[in-house]
LOVO-912112 format. One record per atom (N, C-alpha, C): residue in three letters; x, y, z. Coordinates in steps of 0.1 Angstrom, whole numbers, padded with zeros to 4 digits, always signed. Example, Ala and Ser with C-alpha at 12.3 -4.5 7.8 and 13.67 -1.06 7.14 Angstrom:
BEGIN
ala+0132-0057+0078/ala+0123-0045+0078/ala+0132-0033+0078/ser+0128-0022+0071/ser+0137-0011+0071/ser+0129+0000+0079/
//
This chain:
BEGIN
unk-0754+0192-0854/unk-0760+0179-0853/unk-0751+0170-0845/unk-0757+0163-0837/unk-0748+0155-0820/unk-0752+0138-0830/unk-0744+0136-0837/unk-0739+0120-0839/unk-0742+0109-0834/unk-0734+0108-0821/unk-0731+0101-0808/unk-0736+0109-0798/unk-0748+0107-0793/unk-0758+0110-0782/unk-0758+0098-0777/unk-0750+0102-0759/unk-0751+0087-0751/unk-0771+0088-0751/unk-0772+0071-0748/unk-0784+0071-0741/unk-0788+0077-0728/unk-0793+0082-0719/unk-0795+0083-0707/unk-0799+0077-0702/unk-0791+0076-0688/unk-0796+0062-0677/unk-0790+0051-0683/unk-0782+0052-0689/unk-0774+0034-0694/unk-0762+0030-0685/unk-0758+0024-0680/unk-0752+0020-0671/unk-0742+0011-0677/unk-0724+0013-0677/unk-0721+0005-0685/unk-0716-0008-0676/unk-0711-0019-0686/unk-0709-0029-0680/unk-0695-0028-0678/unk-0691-0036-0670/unk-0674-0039-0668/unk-0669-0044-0678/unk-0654-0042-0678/unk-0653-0053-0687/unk-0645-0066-0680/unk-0645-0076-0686/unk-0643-0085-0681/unk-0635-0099-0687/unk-0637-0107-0688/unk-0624-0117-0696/unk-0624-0116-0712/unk-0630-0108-0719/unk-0627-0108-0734/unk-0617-0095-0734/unk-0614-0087-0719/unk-0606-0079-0718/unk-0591-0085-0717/unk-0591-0096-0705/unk-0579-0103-0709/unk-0576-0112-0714/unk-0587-0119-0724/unk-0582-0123-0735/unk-0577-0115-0747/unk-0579-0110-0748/unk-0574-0102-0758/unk-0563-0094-0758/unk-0552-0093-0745/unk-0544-0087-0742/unk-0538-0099-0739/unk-0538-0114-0738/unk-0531-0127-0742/unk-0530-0131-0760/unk-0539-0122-0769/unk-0533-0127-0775/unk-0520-0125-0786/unk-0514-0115-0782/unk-0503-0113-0787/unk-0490-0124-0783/unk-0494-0126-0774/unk-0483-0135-0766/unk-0486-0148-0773/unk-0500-0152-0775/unk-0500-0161-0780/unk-0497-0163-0797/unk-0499-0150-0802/unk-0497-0152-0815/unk-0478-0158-0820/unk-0473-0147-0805/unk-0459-0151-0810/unk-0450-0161-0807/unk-0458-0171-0801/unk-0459-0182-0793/unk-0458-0193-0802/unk-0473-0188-0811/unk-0474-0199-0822/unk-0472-0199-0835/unk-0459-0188-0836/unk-0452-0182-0847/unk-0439-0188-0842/unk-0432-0190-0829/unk-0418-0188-0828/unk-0418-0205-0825/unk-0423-0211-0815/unk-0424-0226-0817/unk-0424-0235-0824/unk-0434-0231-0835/unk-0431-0242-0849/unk-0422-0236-0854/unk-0413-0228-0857/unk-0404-0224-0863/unk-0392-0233-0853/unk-0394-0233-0843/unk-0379-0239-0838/unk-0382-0253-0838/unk-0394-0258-0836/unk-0397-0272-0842/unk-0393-0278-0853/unk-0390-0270-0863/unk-0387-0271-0876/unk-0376-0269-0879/unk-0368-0259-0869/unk-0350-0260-0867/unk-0346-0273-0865/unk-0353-0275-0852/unk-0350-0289-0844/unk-0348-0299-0852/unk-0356-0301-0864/unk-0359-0312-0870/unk-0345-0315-0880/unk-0338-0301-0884/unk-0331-0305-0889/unk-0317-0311-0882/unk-0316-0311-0872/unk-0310-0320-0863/unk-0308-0331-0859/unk-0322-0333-0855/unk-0325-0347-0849/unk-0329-0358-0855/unk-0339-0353-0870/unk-0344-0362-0878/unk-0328-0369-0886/unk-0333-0383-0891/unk-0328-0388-0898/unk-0336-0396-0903/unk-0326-0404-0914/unk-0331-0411-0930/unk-0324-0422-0933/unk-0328-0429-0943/unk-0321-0439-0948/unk-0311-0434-0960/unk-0311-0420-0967/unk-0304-0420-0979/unk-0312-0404-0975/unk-0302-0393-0985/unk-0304-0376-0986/unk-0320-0376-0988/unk-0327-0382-0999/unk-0335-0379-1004/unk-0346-0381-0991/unk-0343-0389-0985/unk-0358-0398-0979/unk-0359-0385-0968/unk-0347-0379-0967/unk-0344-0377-0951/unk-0348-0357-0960/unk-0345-0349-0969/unk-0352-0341-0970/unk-0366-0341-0973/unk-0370-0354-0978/unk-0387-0355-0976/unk-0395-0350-0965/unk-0389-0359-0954/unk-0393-0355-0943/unk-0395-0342-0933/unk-0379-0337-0935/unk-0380-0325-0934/unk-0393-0313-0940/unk-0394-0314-0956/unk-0400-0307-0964/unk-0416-0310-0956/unk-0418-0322-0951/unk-0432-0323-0949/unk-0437-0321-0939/unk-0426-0321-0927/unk-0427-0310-0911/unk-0427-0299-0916/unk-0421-0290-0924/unk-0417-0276-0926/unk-0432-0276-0927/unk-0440-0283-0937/unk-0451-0277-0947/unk-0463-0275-0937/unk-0458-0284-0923/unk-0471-0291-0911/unk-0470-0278-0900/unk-0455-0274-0899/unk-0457-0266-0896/unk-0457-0250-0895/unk-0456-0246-0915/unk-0462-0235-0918/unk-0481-0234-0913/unk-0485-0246-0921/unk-0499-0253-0918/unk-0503-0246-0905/unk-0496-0252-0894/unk-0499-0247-0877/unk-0497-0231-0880/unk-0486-0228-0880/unk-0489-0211-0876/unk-0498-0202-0888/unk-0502-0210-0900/unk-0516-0201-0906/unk-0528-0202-0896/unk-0529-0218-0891/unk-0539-0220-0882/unk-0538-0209-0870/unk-0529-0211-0864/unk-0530-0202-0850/unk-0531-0187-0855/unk-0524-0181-0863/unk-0525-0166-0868/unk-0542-0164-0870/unk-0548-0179-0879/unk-0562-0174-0881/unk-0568-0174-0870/unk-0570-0183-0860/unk-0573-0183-0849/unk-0571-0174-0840/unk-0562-0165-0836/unk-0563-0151-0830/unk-0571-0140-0838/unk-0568-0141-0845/unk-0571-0128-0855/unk-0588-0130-0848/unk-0589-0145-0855/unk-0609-0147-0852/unk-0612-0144-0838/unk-0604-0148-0827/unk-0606-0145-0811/unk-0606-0129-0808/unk-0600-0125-0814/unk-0593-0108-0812/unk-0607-0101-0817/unk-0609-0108-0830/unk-0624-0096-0833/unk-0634-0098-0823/unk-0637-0113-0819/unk-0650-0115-0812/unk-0645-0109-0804/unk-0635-0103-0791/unk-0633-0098-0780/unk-0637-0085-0782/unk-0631-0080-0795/unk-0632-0062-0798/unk-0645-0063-0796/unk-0654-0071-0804/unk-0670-0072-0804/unk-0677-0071-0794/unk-0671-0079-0782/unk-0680-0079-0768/unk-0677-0067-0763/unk-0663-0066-0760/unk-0656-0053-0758/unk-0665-0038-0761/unk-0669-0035-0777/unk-0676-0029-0783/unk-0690-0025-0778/unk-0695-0041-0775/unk-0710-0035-0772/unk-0710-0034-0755/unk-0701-0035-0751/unk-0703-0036-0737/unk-0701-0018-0730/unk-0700-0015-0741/unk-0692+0000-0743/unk-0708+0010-0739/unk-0706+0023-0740/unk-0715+0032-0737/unk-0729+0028-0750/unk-0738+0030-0743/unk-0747+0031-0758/unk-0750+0043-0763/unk-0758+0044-0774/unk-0759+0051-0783/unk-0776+0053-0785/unk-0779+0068-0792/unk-0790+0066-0796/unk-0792+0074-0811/unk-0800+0068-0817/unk-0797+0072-0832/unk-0810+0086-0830/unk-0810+0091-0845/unk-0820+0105-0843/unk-0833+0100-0845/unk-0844+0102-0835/unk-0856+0099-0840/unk-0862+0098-0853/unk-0869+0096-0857/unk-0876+0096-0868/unk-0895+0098-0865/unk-0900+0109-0870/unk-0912+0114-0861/unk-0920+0108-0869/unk-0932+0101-0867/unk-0944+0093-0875/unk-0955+0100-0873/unk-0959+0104-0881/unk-0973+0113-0881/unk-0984+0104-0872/unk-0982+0092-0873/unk-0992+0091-0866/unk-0990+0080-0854/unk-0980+0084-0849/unk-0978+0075-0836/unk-0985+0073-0824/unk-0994+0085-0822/unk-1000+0086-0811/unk-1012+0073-0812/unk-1016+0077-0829/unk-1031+0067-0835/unk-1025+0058-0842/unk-1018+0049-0841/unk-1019+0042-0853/unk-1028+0043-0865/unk-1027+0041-0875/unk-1035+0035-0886/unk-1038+0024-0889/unk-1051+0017-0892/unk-1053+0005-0898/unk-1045+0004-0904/unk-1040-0013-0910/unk-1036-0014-0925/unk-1048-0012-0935/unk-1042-0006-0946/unk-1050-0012-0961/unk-1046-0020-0969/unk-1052-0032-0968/unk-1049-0047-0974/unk-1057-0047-0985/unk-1052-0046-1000/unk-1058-0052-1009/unk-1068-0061-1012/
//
């Protein structure tokens, strides 16, 4: 039993920018992993305060903005990456599933409506 029977006569498409998007987004993922992380180095540097307390506040509430950012961006590729696989996917060879023979395809039948 043949599974994966291309269709015949299907012509496939090229692929085209969900091809290189999706080979950008690694670069971007580590882009938007490694940035806010040195954003958040930075801060411990540059920021200041009126007294210890005020001044780890702040810090604590960049750190939290910019874990925040890289959940965002992580989610956001992950979501770009599938749709790409997706177009990628169907752009791909087609497929035909196994017939299914109907007795009466050639005649249809009336319906019988209650």
């Amino acid at each position: 039993m043949n599974w994966l029977r291309k269709l015949p006569g299907f012509q496939q498409t090229p692929y085209g920018l969900e091809w290189r998007v999706l080979r950008l987004m690694p670069t971007v993922g580590l882009a938007g992993t490694v940035l806010p992380g040195l954003v958040s180095l930075a801060a411990r540097f540059l920021m200041s305060g009126d007294n210890a307390a005020e001044l780890a506040r702040r810090i604590q509430l960049l750190d939290f903005l910019m874990i925040g950012l890289v959940i965002f961006i992580w989610t956001l590729v992950l979501t770009v990456s599938i749709g790409c696989v997706i177009v990628w996917l169907m752009k791909g060879p087609a497929y035909v599933a196994d017939g299914f023979e109907v007795s009466h395809s050639d005649k249809p039948e009336p319906e019988s409506r209650p």
